[in-house]
C-alpha positions as CSV (number, residue, x, y, z in Angstrom):
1,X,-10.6,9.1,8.2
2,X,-6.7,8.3,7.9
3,X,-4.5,7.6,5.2
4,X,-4.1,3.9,6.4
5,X,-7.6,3.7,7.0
6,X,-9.0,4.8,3.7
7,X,-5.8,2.6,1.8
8,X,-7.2,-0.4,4.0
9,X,-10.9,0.1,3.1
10,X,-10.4,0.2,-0.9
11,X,-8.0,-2.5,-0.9
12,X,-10.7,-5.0,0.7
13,X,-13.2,-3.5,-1.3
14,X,-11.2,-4.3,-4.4
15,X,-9.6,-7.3,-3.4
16,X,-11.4,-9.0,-1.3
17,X,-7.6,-10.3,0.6
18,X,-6.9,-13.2,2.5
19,X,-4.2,-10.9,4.5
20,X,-3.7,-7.1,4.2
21,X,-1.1,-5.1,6.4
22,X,-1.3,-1.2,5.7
23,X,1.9,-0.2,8.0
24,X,2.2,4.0,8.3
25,X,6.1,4.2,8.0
26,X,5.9,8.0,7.8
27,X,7.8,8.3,11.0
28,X,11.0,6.0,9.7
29,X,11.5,9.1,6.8
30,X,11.3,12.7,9.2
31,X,14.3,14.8,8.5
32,X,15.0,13.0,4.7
33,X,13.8,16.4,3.4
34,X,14.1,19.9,4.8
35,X,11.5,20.3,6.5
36,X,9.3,17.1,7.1
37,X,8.7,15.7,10.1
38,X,7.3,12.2,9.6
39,X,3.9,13.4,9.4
40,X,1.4,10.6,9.4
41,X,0.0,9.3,5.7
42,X,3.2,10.3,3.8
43,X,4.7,6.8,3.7
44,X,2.9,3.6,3.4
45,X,3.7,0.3,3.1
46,X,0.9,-2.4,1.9
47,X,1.3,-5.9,2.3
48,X,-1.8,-7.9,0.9
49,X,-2.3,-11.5,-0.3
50,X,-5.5,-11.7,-2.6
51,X,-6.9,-14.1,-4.9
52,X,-7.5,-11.7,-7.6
53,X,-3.9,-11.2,-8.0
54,X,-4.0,-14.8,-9.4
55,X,-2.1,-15.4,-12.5
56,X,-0.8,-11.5,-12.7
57,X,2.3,-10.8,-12.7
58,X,4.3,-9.0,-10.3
59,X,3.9,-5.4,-12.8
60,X,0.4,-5.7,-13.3
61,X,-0.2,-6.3,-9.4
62,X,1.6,-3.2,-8.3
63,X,0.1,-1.2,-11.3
64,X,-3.5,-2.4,-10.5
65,X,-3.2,-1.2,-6.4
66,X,-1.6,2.2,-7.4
67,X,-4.4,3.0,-9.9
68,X,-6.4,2.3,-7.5
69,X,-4.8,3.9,-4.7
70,X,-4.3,7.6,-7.0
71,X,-6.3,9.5,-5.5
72,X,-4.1,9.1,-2.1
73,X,-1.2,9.8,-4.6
74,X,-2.6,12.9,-5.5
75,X,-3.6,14.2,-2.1
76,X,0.2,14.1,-0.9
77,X,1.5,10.4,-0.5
78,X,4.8,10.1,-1.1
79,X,5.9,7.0,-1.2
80,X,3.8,3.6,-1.6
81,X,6.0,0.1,-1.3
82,X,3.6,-2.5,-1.9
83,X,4.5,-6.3,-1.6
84,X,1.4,-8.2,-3.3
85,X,0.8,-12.4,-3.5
86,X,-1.3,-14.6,-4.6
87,X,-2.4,-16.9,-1.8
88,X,0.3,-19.9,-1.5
89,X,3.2,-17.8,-2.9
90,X,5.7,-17.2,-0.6
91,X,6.1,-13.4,1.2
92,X,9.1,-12.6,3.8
93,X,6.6,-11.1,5.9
């Protein structure tokens, strides 16, 4: 199972979203270090309008997906941008 696809499966599990984009953007970051190549799972980017995230604030949103999402932390992902709303908040995406 992929990065993506195990970041996708906990985040409906836990959230239960209206919307949830997991976008790979490993490939946007090769050569940014000696050696990588924009190998696949480094660099995520989750997008993800939930109901739970209802009255939290923006802090508490971002800390409650990375706790969840640790373990891919400690397996080797690098970087995690997430953009979290409540459902009829405004996102740019």
């Amino acid at each position: 199972m992929s990065v993506r696809t195990r970041i996708e499966a906990k985040l409906r599990e836990a959230f239960a979203p209206e919307r949830l984009f997991v976008i790979d953007e490993s490939s946007h970051h090769a050569g940014h270090q000696p050696g990588f190549d924009g190998a696949e799972g480094s660099h995520m980017r989750v997008r993800i309008v939930a109901a739970a995230f209802t009255g939290m604030t923006r802090l508490a949103r971002h800390r409650a997906i990375t706790e969840l999402l640790q373990p891919e932390i400690d397996e080797g992902l690098h970087a995690l941008a997430i953009e979290p709303a409540a459902p009829g908040e405004e996102t740019r995406w």
